[in-house]
C-alpha positions in Angstrom: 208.7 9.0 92.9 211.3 11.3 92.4 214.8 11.1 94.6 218.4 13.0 93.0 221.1 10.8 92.9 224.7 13.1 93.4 228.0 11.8 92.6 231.5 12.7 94.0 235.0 12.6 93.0 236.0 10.4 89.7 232.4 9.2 89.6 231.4 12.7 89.0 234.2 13.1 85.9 232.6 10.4 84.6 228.9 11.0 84.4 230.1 14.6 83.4 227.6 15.8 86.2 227.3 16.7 89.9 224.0 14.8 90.5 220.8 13.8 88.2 217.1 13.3 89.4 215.6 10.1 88.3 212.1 9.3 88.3 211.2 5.3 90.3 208.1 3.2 91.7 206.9 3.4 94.8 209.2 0.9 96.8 211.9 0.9 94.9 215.2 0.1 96.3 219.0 1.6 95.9 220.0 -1.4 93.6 216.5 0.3 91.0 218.5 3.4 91.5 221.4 1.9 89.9 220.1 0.0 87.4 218.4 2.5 85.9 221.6 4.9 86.4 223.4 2.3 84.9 221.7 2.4 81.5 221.7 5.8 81.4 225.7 5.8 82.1 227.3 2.5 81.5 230.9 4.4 82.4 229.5 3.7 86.0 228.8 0.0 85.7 232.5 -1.4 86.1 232.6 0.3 89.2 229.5 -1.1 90.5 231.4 -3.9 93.1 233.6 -0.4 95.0 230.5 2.3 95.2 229.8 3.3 98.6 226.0 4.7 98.8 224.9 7.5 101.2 221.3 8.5 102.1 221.5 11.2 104.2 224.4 11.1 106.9 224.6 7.6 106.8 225.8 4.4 104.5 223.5 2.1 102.5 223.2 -0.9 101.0 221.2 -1.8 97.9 218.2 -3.0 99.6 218.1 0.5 101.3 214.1 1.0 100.3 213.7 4.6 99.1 211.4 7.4 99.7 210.0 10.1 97.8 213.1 13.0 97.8 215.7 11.1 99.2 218.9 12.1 98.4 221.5 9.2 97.3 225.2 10.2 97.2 227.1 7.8 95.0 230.9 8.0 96.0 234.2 5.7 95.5 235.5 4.2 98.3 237.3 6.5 100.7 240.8 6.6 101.4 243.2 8.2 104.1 246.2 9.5 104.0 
């Protein structure tokens, strides 16, 4: 299955991209998606522990299972001011 993966602020400096569409099994969770992101961009992987992961409108975790075009925003942690 087939689901884009879109990544905001520094995170998007980094991959040198807004979002990438990356091709998973059937069942596969958000922690496949990053795994395979991963070793395709290892810049990402130190800041694996801060990501925050949207699907939708709503906040993840990597267990999240995924469906065919689901739309995963990868993001740093948000801050106020």
């Amino acid at each position: 299955m087939k689901v884009r993966a879109q990544f905001y602020a520094q995170l998007f400096y980094l991959v040198g991209r807004r979002e990438m569409d990356v091709d998973l099994a059937e069942g596969a969770t958000v922690g496949d998606l990053l795994a395979q992101i991963y070793a395709q961009q290892p810049k990402l992987r130190p800041h694996d522990k801060s990501i925050l992961i949207g699907a939708g409108v709503e906040f993840v975790d990597r267990n999240y299972k995924l469906k065919p075009g689901d739309e995963i925003s990868i993001m740093p942690p948000v801050q106020g001011g």
